[in-house]
ROMARGU-531996 format. One record per residue (C-alpha): residue number from 1; residue in one letter; chain; x, y, z. Coordinates in nm, 2 decimals, always signed. Layout:
N
  pos  code  unit      c1      c2      c3
  NUM     A     A       X       Y       Z
...
END
This chain:
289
  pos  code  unit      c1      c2      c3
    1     X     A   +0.00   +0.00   +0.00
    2     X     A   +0.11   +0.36   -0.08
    3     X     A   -0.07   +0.66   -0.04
    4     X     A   -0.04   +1.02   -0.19
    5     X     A   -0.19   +1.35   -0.15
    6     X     A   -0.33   +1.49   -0.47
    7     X     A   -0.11   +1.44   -0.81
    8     X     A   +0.25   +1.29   -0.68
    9     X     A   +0.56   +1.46   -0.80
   10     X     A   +0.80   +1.20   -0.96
   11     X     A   +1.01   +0.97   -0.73
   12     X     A   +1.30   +1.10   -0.63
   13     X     A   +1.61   +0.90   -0.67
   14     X     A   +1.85   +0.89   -0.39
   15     X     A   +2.22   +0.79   -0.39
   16     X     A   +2.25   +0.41   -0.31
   17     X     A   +2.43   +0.38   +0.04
   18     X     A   +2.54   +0.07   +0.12
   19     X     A   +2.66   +0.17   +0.50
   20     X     A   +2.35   +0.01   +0.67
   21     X     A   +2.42   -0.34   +0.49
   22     X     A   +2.81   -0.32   +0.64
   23     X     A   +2.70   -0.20   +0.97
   24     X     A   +2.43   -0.48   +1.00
   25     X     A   +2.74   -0.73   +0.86
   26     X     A   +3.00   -0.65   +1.13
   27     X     A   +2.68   -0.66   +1.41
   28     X     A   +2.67   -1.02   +1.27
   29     X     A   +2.95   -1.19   +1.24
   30     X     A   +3.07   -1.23   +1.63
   31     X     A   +2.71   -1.41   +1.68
   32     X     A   +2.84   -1.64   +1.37
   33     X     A   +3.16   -1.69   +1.53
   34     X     A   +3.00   -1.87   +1.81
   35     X     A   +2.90   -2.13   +1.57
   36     X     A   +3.29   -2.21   +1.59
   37     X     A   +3.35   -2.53   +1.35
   38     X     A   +3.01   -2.67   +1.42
   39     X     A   +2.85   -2.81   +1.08
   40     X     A   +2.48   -2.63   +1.08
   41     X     A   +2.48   -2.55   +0.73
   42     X     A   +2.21   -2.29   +0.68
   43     X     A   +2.10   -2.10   +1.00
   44     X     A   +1.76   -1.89   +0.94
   45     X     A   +1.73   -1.57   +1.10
   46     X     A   +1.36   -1.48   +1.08
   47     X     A   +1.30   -1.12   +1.22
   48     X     A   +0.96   -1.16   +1.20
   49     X     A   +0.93   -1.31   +1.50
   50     X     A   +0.96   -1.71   +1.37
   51     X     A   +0.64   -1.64   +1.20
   52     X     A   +0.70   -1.84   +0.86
   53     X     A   +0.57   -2.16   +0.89
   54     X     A   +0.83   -2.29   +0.64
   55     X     A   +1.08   -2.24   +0.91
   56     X     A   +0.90   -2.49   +1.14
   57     X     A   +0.93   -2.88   +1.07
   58     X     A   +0.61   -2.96   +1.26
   59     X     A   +0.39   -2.73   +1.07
   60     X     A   +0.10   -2.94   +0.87
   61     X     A   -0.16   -2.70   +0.73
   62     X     A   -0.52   -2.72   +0.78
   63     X     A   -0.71   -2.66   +0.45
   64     X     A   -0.84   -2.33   +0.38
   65     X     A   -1.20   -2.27   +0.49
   66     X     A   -1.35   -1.92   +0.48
   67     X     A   -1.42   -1.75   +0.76
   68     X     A   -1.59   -1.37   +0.93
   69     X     A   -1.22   -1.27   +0.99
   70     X     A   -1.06   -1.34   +0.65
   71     X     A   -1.39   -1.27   +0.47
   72     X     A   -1.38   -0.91   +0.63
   73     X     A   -1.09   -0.77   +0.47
   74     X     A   -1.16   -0.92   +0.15
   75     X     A   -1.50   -0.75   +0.13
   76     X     A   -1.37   -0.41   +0.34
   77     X     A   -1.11   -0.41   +0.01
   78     X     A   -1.37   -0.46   -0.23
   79     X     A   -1.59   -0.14   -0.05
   80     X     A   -1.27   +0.04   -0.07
   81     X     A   -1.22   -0.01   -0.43
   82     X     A   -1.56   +0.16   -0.50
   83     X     A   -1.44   +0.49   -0.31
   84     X     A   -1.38   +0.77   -0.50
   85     X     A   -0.95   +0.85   -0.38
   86     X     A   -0.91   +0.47   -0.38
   87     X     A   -0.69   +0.25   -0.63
   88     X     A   -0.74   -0.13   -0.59
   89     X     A   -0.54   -0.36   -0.79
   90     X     A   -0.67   -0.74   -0.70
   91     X     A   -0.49   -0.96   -0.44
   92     X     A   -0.39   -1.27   -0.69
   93     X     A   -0.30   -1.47   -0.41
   94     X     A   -0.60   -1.44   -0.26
   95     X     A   -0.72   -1.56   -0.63
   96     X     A   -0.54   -1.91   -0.60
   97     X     A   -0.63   -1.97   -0.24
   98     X     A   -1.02   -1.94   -0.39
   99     X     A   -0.93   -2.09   -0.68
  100     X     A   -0.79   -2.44   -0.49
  101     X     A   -1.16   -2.45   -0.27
  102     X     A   -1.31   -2.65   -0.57
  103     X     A   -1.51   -2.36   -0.68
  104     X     A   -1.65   -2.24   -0.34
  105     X     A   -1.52   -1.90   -0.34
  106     X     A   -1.64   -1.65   -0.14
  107     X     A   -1.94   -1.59   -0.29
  108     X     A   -2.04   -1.94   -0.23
  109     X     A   -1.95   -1.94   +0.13
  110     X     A   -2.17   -1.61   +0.18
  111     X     A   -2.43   -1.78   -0.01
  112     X     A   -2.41   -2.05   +0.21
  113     X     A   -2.46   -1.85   +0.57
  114     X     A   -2.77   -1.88   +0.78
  115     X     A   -2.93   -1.49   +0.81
  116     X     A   -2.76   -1.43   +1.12
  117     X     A   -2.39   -1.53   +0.98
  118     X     A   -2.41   -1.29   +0.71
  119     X     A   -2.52   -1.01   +0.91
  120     X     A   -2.20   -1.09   +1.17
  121     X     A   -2.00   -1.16   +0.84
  122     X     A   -2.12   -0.78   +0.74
  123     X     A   -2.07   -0.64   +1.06
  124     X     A   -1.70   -0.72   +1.05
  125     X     A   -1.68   -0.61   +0.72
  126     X     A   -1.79   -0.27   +0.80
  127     X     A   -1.59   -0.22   +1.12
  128     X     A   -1.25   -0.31   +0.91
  129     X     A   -1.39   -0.06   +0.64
  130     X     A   -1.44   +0.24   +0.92
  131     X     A   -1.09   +0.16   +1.08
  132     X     A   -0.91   +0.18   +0.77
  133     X     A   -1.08   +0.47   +0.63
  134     X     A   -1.02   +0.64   +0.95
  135     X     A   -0.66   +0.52   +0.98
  136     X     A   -0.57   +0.60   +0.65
  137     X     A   -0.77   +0.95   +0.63
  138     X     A   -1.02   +1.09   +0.38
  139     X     A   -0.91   +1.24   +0.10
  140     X     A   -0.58   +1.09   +0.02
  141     X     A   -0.51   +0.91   -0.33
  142     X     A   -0.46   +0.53   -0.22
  143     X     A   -0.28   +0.23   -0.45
  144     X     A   -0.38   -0.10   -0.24
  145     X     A   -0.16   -0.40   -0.33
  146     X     A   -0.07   -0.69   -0.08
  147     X     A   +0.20   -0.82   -0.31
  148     X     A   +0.46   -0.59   -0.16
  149     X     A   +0.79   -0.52   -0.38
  150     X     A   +1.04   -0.64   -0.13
  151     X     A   +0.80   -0.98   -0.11
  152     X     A   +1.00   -1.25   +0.07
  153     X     A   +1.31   -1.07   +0.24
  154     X     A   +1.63   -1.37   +0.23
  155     X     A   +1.98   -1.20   +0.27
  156     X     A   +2.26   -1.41   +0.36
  157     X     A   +2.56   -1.26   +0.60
  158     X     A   +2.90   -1.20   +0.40
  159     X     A   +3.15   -1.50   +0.56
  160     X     A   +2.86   -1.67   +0.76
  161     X     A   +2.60   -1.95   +0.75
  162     X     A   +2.36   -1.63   +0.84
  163     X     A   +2.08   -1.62   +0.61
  164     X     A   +1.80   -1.34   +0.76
  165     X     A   +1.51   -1.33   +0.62
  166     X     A   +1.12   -1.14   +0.70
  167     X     A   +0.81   -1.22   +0.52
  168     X     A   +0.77   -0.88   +0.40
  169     X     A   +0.43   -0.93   +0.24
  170     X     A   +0.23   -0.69   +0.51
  171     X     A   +0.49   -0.37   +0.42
  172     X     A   +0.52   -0.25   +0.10
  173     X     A   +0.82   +0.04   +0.01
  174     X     A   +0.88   +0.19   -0.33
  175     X     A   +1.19   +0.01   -0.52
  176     X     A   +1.23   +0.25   -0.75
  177     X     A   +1.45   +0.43   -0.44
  178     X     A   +1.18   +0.70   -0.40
  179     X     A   +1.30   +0.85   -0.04
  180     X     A   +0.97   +1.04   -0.05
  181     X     A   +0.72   +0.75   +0.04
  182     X     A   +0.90   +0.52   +0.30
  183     X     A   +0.73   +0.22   +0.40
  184     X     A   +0.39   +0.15   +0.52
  185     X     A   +0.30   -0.15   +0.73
  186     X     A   -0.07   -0.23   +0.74
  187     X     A   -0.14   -0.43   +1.12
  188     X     A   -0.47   -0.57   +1.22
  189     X     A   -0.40   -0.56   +1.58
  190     X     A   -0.28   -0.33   +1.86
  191     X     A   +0.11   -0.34   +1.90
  192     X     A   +0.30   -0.22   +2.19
  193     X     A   +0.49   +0.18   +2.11
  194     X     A   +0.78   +0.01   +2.16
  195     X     A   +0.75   -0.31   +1.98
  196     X     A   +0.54   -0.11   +1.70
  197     X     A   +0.85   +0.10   +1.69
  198     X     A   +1.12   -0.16   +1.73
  199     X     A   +0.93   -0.34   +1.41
  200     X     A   +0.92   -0.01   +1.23
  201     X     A   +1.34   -0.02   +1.25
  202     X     A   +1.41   -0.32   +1.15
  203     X     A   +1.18   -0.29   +0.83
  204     X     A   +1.37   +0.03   +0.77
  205     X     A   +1.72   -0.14   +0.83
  206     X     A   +1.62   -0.44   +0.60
  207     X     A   +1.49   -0.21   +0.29
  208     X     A   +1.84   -0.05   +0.32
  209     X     A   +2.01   -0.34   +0.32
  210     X     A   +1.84   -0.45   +0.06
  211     X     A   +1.78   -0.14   -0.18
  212     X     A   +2.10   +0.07   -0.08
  213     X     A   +1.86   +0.37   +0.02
  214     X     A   +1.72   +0.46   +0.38
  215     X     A   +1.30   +0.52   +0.37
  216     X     A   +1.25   +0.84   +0.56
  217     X     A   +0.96   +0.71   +0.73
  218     X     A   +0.76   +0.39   +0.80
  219     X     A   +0.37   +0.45   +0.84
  220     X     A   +0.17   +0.23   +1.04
  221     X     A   -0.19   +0.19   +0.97
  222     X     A   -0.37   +0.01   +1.30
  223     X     A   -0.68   -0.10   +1.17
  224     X     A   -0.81   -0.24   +1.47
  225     X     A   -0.80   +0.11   +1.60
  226     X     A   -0.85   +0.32   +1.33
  227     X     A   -0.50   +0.53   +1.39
  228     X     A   -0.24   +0.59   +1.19
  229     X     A   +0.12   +0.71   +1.31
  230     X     A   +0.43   +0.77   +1.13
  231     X     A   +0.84   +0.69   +1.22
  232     X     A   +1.04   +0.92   +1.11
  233     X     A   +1.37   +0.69   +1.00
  234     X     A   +1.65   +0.81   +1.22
  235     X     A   +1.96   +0.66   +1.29
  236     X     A   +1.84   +0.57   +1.68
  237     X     A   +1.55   +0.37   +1.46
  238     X     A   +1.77   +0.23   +1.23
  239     X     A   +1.96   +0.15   +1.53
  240     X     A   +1.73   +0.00   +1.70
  241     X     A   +1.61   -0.20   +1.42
  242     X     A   +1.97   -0.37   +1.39
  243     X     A   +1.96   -0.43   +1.72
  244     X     A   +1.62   -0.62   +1.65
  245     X     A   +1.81   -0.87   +1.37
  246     X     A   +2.13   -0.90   +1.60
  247     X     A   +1.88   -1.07   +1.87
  248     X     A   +1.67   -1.29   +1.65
  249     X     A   +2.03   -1.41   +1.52
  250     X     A   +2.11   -1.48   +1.86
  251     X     A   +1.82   -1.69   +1.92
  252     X     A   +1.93   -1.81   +1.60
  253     X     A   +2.22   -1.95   +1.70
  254     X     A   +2.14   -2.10   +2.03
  255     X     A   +1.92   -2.31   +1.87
  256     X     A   +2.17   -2.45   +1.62
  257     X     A   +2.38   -2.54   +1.88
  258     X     A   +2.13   -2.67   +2.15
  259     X     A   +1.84   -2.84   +1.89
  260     X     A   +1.87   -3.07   +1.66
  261     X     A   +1.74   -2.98   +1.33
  262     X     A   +1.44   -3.23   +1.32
  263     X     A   +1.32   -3.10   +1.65
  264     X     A   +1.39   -2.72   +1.63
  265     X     A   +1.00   -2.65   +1.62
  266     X     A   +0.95   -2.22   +1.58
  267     X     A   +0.65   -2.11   +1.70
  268     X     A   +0.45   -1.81   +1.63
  269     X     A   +0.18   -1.66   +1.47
  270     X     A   +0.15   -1.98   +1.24
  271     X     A   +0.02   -2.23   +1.55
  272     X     A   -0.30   -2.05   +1.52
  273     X     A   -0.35   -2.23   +1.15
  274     X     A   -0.13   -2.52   +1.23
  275     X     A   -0.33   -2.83   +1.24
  276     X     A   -0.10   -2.99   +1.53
  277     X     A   -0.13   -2.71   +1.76
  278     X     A   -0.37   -2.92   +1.99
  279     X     A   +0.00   -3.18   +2.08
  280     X     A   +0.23   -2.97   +1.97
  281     X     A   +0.47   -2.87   +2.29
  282     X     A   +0.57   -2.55   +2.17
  283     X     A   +0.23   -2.45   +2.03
  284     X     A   +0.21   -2.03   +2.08
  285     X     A   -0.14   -1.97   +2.27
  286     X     A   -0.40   -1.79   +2.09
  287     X     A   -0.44   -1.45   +2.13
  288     X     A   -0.68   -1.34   +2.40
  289     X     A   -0.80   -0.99   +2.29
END
């Protein structure tokens, strides 16, 4: 997602800088060196908080099934579409996960509902619409995309077996080195200040490393409470946002050297749509709120 106000000037181009990438590098490579002449091969470094379920062995997924929480944003999109500052271009992953259901796409499951499910189903449609019209603020020229252009995040530490990596799919930035738009992170959910902003660094320390070019900002649109704050890219965020990487590697490595590989289950926000959560022993609880 990136947002305008009236006609946008042309992106400006700023002057690749690779001096985040080398600082991030150096932070590195004494947590490697603990590795010492241990054979671990790849070691995964997953900033988002072990969230990719590709990182866990023990994640089997449950088949898809609709439900009031995904349905909401796919229809809050669709209402957004038809307003008149909105740009909508269509979610084609969220194609092929209707498109493997046999047929029963959404329209099918809505069909489906009972009177009293499609009124709930609407309800939640319609508070997701208010937050993110209130979060993202009327009168602003929207482009809505949820294929980001960072997409997968995988960089892998000069002289180390340190691969990090962030599913980067929920933040979008501009690649064509625009320092004008930053990144924007769309959450559904209430974060801590301090873990919204210690997110907000490591996003911006990440799209430097990867694009040579510091965002000025990252802009965090909280749907759940319709707000919408912005982190202005300093170095004490970019700081803080190495610091972020430095400590997932560190976890990183003391599981290499204390789990095997077969049993080094990650959990996080994937135990909600893993179907061994019920036996798994490292299953993350549900969210209570």
């Amino acid at each position: 997602m990136s947002t305008t106000a009236g006609s946008p000037d042309p992106p400006a181009t700023a002057q690749v800088d690779w001096s985040v990438r080398t600082r991030l590098a150096d932070a590195l490579s004494p947590i490697a060196a603990r590795l010492g002449d241990v054979s671990t091969g790849r070691v995964d470094v997953d900033v988002f908080g072990l969230a990719d379920h590709r990182r866990c062995p023990g994640f089997q997924s449950e088949p898809f099934a609709w439900t009031a929480r995904f349905a909401r944003r796919s229809l809050g999109l669709a209402a957004l579409a038809e307003l008149p500052y909105v740009e909508y271009r269509g979610d084609r992953a969220l194609d092929r996960a209707e498109a493997t259901q046999q047929g029963r796409s959404l329209g099918d499951w809505l069909d489906e509902l009972p009177p009293g499910g499609y009124r709930a189903v609407r309800a939640e449609a319609a508070t997701w619409l208010a937050a993110a019209v209130g979060a993202i603020g009327i009168g602003q020229l929207l482009t809505l995309t949820w294929e980001s252009p960072p997409g997968r995040f995988d960089w892998k530490a000069p002289g180390t077996p340190l691969v990090v990596s962030a599913r980067l799919e929920g933040a979008t930035a501009d690649h064509r080195r625009a320092t004008d738009l930053g990144l924007i992170r769309l959450v559904d959910g209430a974060f801590a200040a301090a873990d919204e902003r210690r997110e907000a660094g490591w996003l911006a320390a990440l799209h430097a490393t990867r694009f040579g070019v510091q965002p000025t900002r990252v802009i965090v649109l909280d749907l759940r409470q319709g707000r919408r704050r912005t982190h202005r890219v300093s170095p004490d965020l970019l700081e803080g946002g190495i610091e972020a990487i430095t400590s997932a590697a560190a976890a990183a490595v003391e599981r290499a050297l204390n789990e095997p590989a077969e049993g080094a289950l990650t959990p996080g926000r994937h135990c909600a749509y893993c179907a061994r959560r019920p036996i798994c022993p490292r299953a993350q609880p549900e969210p209570t709120d």
